[in-house]
N, CA, C and O atoms as a Tripos MOL2 file, in Angstrom:
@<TRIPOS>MOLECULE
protein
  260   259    65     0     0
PROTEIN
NO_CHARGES

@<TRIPOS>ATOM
      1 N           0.8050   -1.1910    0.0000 N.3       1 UNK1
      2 CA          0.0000    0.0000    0.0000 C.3       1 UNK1
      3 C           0.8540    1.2620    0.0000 C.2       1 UNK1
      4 O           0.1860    2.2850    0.1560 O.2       1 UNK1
      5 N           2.3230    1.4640   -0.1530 N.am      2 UNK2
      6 CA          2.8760    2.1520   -0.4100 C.3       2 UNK2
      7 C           2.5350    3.3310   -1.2990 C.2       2 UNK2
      8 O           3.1760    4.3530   -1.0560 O.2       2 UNK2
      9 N           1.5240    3.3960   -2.4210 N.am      3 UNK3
     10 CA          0.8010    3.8290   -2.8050 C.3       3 UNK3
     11 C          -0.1300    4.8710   -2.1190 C.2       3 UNK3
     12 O          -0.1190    6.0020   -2.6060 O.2       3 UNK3
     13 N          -0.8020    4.6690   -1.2250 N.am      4 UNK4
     14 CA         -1.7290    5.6520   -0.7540 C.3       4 UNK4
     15 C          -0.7780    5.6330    0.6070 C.2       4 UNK4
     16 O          -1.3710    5.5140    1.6790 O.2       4 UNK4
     17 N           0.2340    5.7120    0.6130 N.am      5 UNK5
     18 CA          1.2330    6.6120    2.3930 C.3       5 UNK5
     19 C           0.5410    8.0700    2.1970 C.2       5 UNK5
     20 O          -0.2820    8.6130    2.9340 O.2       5 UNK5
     21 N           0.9270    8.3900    1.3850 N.am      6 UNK6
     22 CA          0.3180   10.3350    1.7230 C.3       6 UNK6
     23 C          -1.0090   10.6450    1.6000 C.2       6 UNK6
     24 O          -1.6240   11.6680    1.9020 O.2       6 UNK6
     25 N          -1.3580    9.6110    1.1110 N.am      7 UNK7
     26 CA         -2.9310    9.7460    0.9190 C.3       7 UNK7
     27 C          -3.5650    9.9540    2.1510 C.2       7 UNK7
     28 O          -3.2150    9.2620    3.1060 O.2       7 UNK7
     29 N          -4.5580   10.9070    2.2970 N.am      8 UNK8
     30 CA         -5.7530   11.2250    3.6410 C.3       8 UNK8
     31 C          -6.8980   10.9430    2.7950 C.2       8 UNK8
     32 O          -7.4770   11.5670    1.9050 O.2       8 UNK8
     33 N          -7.1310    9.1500    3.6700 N.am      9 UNK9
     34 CA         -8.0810    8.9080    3.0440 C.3       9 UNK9
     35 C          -9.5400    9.2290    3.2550 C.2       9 UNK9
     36 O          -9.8690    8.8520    4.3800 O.2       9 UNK9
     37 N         -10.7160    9.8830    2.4760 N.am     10 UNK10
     38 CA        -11.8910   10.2600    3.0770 C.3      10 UNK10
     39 C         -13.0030    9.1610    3.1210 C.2      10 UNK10
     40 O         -14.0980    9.3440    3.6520 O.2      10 UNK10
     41 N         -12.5560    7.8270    2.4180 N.am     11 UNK11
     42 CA        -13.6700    6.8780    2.1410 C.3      11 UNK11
     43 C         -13.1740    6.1040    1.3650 C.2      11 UNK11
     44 O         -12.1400    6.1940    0.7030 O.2      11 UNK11
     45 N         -14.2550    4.9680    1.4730 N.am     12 UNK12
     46 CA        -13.2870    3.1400    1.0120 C.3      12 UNK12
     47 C         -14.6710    2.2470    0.9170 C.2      12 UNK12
     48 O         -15.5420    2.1570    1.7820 O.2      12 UNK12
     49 N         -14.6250    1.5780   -0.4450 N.am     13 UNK13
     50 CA        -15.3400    0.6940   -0.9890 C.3      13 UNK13
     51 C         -15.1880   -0.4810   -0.4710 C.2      13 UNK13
     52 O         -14.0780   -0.3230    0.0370 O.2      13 UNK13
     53 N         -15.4880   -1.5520   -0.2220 N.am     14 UNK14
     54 CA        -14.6910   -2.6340   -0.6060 C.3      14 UNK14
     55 C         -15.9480   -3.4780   -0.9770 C.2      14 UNK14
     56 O         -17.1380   -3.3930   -0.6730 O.2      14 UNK14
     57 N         -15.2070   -4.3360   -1.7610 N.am     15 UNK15
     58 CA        -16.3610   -5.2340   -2.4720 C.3      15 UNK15
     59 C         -15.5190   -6.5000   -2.6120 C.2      15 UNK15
     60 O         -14.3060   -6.3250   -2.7210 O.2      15 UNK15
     61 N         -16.0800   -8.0040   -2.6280 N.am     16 UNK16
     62 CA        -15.5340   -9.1240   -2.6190 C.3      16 UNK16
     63 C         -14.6050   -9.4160   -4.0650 C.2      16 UNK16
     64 O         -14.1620  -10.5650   -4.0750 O.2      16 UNK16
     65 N         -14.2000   -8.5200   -5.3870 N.am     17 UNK17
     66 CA        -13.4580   -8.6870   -6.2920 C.3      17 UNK17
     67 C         -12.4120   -7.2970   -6.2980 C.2      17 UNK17
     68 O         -11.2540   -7.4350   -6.6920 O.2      17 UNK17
     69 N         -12.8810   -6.0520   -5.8640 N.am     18 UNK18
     70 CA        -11.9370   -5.0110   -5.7350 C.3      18 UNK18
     71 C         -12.3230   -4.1000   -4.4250 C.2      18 UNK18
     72 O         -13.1340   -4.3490   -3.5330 O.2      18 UNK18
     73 N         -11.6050   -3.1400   -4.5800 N.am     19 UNK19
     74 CA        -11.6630   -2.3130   -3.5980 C.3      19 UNK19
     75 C         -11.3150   -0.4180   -3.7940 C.2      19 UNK19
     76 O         -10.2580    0.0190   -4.2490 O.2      19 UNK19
     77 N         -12.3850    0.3700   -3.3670 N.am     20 UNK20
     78 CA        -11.9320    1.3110   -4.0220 C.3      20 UNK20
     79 C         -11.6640    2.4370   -2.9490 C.2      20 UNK20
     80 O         -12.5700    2.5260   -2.1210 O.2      20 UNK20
     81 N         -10.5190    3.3960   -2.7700 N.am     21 UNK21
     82 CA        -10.6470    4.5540   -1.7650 C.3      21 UNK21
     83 C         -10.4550    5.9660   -2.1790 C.2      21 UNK21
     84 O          -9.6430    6.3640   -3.0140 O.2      21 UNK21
     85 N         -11.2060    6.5980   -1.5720 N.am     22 UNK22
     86 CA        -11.0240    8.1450   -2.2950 C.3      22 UNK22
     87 C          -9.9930    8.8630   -1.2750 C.2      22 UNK22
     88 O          -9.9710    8.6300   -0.0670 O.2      22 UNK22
     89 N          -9.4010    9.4940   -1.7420 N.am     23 UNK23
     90 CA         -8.3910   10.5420   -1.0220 C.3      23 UNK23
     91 C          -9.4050   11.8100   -0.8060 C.2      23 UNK23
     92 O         -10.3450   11.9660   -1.5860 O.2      23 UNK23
     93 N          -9.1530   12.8010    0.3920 N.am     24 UNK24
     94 CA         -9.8270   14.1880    0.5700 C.3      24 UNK24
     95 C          -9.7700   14.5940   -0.9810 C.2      24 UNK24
     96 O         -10.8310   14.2560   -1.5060 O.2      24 UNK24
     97 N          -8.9070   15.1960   -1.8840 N.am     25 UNK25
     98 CA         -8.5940   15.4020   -2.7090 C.3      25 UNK25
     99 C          -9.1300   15.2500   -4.0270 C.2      25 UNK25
    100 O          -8.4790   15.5390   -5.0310 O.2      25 UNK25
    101 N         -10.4960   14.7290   -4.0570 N.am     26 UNK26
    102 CA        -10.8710   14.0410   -4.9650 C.3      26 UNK26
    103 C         -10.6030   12.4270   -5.5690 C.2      26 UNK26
    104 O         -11.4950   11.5900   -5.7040 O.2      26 UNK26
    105 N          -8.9950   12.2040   -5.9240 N.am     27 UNK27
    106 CA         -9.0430   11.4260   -6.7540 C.3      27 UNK27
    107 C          -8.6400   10.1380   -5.9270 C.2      27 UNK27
    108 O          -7.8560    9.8370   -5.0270 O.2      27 UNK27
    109 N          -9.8970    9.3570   -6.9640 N.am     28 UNK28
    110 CA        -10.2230    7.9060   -6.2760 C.3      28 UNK28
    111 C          -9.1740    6.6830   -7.0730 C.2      28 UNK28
    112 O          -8.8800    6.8020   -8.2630 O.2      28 UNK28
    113 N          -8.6820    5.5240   -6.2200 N.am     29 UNK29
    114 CA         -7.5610    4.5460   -6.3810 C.3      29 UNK29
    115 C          -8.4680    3.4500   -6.1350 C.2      29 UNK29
    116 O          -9.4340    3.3430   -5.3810 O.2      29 UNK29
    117 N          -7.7630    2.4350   -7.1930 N.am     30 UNK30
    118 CA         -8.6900    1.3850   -6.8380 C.3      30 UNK30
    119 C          -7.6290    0.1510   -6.8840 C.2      30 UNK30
    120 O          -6.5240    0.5460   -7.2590 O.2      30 UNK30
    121 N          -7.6820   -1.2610   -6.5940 N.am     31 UNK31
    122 CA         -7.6750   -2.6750   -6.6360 C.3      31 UNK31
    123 C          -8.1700   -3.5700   -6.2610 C.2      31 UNK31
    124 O          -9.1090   -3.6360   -5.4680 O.2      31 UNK31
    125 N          -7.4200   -4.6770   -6.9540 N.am     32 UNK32
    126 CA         -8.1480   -5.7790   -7.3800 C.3      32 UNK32
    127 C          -8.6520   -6.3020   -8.4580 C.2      32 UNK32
    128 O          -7.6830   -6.5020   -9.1900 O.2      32 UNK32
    129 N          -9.6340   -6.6530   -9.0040 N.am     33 UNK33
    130 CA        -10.1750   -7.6930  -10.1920 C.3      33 UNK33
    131 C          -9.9290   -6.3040  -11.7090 C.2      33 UNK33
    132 O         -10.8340   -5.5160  -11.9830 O.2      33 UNK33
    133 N          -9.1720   -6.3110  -12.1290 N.am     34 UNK34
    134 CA         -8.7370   -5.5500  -13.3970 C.3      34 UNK34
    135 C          -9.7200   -4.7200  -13.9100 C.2      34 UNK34
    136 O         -10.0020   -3.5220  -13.9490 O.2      34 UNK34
    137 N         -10.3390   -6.2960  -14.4690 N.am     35 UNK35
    138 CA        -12.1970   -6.0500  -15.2430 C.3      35 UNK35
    139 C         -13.4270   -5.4250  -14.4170 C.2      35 UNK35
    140 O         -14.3920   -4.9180  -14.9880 O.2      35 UNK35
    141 N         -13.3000   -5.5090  -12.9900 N.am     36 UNK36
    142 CA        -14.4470   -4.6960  -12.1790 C.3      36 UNK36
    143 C         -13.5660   -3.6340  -11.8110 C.2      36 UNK36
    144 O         -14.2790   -3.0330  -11.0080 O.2      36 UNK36
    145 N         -12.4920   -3.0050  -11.8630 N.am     37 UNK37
    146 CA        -11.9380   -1.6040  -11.7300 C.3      37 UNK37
    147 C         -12.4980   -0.5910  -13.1380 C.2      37 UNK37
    148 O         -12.7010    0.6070  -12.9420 O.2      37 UNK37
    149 N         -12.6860   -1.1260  -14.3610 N.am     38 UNK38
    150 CA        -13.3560   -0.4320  -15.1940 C.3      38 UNK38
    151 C         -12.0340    0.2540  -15.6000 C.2      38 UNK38
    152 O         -12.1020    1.4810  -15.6770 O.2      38 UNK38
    153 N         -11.0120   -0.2380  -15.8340 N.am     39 UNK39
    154 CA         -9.3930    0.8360  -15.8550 C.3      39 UNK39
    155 C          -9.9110    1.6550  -17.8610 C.2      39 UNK39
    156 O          -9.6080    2.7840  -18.2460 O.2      39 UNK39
    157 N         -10.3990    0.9950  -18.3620 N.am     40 UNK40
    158 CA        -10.5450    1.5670  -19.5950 C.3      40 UNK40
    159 C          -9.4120    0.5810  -20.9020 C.2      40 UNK40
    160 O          -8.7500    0.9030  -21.8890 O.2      40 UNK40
    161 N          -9.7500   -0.8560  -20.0770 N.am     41 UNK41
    162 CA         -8.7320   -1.4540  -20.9740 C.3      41 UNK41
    163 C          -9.7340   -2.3650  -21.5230 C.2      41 UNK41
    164 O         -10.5240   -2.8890  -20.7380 O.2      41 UNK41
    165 N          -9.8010   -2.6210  -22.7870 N.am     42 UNK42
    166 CA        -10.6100   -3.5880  -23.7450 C.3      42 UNK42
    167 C         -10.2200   -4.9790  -23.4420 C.2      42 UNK42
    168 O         -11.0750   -5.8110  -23.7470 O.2      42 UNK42
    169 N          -9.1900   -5.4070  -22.9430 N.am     43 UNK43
    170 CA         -8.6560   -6.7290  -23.1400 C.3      43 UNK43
    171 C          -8.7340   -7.3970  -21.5800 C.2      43 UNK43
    172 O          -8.4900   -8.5850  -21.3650 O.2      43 UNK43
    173 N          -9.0660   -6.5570  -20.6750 N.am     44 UNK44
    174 CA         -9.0320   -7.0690  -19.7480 C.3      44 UNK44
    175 C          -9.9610   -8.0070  -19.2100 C.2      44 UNK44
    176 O         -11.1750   -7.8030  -19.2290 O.2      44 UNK44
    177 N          -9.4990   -8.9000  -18.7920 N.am     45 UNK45
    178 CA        -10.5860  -10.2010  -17.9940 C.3      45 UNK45
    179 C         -10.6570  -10.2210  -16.6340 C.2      45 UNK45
    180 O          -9.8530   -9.5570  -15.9810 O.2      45 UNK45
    181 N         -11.4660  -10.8550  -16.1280 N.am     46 UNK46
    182 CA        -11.9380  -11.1750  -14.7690 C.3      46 UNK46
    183 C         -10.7930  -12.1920  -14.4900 C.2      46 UNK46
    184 O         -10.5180  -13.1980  -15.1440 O.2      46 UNK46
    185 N          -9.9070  -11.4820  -12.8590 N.am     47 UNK47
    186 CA         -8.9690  -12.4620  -12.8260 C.3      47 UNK47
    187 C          -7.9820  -11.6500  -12.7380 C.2      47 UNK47
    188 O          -7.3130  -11.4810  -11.7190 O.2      47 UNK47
    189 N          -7.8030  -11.0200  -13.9330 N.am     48 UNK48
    190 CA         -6.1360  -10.3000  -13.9730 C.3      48 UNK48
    191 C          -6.3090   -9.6810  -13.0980 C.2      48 UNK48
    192 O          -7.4630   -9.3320  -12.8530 O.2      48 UNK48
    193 N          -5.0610   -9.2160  -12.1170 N.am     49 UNK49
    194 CA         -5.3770   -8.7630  -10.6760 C.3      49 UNK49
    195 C          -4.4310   -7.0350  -10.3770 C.2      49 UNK49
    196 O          -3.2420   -6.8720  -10.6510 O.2      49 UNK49
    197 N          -5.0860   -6.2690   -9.9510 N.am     50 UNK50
    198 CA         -4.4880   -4.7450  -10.1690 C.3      50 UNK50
    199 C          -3.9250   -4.8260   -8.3740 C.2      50 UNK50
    200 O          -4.6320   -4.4720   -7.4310 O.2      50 UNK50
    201 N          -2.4670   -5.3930   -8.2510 N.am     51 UNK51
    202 CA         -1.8870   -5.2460   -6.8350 C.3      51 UNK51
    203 C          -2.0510   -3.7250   -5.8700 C.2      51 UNK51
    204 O          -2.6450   -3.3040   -4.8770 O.2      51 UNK51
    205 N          -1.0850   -3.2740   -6.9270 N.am     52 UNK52
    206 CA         -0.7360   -1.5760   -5.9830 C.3      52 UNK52
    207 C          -2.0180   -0.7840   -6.4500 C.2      52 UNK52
    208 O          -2.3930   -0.7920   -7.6220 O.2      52 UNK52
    209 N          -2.6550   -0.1020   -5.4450 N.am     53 UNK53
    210 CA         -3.6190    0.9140   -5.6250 C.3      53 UNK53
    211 C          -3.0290    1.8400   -6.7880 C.2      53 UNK53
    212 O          -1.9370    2.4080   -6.7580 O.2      53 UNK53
    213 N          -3.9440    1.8770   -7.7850 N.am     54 UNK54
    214 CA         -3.8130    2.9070   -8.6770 C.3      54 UNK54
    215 C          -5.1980    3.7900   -9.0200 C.2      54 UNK54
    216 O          -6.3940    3.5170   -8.9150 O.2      54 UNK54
    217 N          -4.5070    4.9220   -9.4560 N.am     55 UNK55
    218 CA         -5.5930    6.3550   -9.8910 C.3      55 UNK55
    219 C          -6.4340    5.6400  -11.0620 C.2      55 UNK55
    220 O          -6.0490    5.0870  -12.0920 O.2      55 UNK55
    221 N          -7.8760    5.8760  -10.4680 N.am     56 UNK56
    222 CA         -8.9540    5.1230  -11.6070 C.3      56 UNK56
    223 C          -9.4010    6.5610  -12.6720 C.2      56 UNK56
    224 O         -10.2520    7.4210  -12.4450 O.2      56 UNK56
    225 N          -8.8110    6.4700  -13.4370 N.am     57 UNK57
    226 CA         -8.5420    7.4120  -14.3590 C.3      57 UNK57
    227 C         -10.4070    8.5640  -14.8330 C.2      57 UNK57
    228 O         -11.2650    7.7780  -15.2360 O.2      57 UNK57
    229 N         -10.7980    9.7040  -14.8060 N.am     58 UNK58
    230 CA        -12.0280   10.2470  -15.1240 C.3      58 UNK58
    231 C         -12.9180    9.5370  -13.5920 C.2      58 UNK58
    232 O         -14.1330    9.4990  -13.3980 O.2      58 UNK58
    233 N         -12.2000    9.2190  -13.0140 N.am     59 UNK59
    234 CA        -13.1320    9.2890  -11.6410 C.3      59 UNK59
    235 C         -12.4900   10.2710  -10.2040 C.2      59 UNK59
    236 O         -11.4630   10.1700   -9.5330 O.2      59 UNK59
    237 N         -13.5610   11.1320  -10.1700 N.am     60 UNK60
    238 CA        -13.3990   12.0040   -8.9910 C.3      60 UNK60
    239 C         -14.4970   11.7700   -7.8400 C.2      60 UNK60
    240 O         -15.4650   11.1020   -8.2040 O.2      60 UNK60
    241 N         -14.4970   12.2270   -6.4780 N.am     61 UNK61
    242 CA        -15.4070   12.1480   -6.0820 C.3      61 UNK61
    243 C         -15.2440   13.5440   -4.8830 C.2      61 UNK61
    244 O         -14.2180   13.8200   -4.2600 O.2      61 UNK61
    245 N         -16.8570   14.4230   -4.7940 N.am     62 UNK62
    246 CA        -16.5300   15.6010   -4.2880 C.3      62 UNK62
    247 C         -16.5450   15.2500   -2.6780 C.2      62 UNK62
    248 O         -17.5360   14.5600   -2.4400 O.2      62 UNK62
    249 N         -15.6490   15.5440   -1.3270 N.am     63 UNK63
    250 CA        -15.9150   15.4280   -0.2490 C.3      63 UNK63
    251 C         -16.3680   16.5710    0.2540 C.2      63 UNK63
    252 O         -15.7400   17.5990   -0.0010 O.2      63 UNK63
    253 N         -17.9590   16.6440    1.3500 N.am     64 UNK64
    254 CA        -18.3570   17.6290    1.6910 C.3      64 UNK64
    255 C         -17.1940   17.9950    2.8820 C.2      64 UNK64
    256 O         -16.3150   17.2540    3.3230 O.2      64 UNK64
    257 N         -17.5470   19.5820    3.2870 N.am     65 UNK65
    258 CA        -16.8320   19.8010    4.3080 C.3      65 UNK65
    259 C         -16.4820   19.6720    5.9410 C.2      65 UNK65
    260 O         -15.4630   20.1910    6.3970 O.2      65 UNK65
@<TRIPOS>BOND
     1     1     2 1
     2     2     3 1
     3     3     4 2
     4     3     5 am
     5     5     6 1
     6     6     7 1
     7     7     8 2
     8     7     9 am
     9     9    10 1
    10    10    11 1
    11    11    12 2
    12    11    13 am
    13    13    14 1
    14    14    15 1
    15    15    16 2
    16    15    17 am
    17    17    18 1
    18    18    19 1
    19    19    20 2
    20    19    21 am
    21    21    22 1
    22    22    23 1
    23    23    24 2
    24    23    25 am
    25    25    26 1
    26    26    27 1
    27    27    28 2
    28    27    29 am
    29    29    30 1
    30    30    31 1
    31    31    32 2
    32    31    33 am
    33    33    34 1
    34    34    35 1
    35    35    36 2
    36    35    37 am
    37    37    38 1
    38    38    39 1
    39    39    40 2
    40    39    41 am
    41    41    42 1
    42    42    43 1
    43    43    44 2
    44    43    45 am
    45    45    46 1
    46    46    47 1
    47    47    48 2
    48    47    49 am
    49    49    50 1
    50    50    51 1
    51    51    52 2
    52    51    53 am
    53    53    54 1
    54    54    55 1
    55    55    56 2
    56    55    57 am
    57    57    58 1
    58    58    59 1
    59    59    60 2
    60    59    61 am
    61    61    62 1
    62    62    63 1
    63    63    64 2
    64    63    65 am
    65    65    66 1
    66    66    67 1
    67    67    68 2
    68    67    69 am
    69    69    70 1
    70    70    71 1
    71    71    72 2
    72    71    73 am
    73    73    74 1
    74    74    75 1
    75    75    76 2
    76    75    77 am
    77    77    78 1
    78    78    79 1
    79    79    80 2
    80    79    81 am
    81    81    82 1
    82    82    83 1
    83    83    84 2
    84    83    85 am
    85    85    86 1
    86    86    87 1
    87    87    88 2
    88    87    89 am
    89    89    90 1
    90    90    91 1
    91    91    92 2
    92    91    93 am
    93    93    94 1
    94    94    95 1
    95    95    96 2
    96    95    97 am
    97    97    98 1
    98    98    99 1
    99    99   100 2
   100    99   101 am
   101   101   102 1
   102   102   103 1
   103   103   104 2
   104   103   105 am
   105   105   106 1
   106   106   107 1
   107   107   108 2
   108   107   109 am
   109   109   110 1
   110   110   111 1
   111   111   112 2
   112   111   113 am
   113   113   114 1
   114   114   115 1
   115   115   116 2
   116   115   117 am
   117   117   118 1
   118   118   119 1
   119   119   120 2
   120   119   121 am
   121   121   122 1
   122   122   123 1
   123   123   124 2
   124   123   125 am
   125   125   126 1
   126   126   127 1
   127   127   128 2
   128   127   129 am
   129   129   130 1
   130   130   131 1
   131   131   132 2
   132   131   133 am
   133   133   134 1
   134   134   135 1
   135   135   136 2
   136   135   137 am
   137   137   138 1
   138   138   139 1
   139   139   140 2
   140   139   141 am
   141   141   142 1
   142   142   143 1
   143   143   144 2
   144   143   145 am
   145   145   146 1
   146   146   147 1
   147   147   148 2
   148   147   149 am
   149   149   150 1
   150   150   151 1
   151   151   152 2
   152   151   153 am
   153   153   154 1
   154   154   155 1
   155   155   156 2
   156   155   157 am
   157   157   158 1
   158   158   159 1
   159   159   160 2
   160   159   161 am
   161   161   162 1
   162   162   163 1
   163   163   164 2
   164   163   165 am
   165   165   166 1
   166   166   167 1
   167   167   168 2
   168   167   169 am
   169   169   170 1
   170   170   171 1
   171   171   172 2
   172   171   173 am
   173   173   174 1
   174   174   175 1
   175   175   176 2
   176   175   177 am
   177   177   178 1
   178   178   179 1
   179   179   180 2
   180   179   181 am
   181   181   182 1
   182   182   183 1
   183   183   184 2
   184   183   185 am
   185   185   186 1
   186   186   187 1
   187   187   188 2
   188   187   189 am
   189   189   190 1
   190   190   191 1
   191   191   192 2
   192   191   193 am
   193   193   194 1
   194   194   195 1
   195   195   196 2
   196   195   197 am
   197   197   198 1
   198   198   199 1
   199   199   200 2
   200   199   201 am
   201   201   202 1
   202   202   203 1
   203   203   204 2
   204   203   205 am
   205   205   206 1
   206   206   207 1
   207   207   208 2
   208   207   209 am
   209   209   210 1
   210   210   211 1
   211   211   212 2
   212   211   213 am
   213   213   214 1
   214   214   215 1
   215   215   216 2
   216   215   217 am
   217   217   218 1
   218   218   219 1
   219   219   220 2
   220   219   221 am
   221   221   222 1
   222   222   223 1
   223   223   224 2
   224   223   225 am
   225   225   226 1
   226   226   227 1
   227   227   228 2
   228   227   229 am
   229   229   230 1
   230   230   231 1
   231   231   232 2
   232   231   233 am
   233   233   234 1
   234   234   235 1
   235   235   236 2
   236   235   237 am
   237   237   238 1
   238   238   239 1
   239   239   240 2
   240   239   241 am
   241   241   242 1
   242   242   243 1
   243   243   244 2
   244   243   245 am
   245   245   246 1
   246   246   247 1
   247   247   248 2
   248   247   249 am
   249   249   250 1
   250   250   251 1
   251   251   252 2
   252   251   253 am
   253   253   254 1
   254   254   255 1
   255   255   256 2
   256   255   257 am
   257   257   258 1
   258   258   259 1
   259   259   260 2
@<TRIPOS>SUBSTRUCTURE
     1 UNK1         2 RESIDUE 1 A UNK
     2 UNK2         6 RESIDUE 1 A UNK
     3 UNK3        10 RESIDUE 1 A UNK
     4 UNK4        14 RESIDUE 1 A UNK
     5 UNK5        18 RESIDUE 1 A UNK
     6 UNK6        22 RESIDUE 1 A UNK
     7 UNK7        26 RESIDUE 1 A UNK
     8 UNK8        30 RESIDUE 1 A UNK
     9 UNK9        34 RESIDUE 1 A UNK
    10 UNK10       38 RESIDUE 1 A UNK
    11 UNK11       42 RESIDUE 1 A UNK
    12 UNK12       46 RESIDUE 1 A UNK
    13 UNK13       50 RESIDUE 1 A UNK
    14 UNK14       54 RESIDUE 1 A UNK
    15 UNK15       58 RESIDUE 1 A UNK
    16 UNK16       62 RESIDUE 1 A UNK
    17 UNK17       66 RESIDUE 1 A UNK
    18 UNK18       70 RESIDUE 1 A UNK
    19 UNK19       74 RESIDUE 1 A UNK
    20 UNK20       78 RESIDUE 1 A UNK
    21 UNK21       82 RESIDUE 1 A UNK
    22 UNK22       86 RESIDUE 1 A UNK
    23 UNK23       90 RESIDUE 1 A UNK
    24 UNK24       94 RESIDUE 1 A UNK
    25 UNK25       98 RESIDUE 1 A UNK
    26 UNK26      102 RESIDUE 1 A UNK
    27 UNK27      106 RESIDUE 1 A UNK
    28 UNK28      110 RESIDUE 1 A UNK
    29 UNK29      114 RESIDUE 1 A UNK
    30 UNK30      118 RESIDUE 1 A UNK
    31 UNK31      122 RESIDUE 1 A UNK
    32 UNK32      126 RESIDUE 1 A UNK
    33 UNK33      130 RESIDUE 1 A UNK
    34 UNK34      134 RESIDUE 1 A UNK
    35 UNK35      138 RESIDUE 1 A UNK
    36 UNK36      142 RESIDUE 1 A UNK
    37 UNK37      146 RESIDUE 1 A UNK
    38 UNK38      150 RESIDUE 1 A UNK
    39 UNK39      154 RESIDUE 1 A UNK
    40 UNK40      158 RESIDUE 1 A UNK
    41 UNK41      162 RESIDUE 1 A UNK
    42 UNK42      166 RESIDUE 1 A UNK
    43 UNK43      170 RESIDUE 1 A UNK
    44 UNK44      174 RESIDUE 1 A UNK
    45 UNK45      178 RESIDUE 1 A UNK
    46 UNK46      182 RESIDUE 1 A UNK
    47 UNK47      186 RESIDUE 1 A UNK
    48 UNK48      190 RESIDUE 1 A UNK
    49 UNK49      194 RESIDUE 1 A UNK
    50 UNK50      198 RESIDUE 1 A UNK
    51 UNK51      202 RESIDUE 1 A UNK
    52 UNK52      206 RESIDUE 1 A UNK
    53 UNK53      210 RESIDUE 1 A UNK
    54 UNK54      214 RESIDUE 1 A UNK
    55 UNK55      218 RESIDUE 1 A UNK
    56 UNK56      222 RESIDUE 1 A UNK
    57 UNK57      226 RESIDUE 1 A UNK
    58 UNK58      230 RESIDUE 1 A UNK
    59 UNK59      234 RESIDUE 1 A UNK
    60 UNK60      238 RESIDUE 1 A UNK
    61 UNK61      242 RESIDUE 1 A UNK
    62 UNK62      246 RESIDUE 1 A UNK
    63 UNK63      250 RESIDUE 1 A UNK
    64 UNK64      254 RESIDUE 1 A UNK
    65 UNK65      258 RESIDUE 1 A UNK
């Protein structure tokens, strides 16, 4: 999880194939199941596995204050 160290996280998904957390900041990181992260890849299948939290690309989410 080296990945989200600086991250202040405001909120966290988790679901039995991925997992998703938003930073204060807007931008939301996700892993797990490739194909239910929605990364924007055509080839991807159920299975291939996304280790290190990464930025789920055109997804923001607003935190109230």
């Amino acid at each position: 999880m080296e990945a989200l160290r600086r991250v202040k996280v405001a909120a966290a998904a988790i679901c039995d194939t991925h997992t998703l957390v938003a930073g204060e900041d807007g931008v939301v990181w996700g892993f797990g199941d490739r194909a239910a992260l929605g990364l924007g890849e055509a080839n991807a299948t159920p299975g291939q596995l996304v280790v290190q939290p990464t930025p789920i690309p055109n997804l923001r989410v607003r935190t109230l204050p």
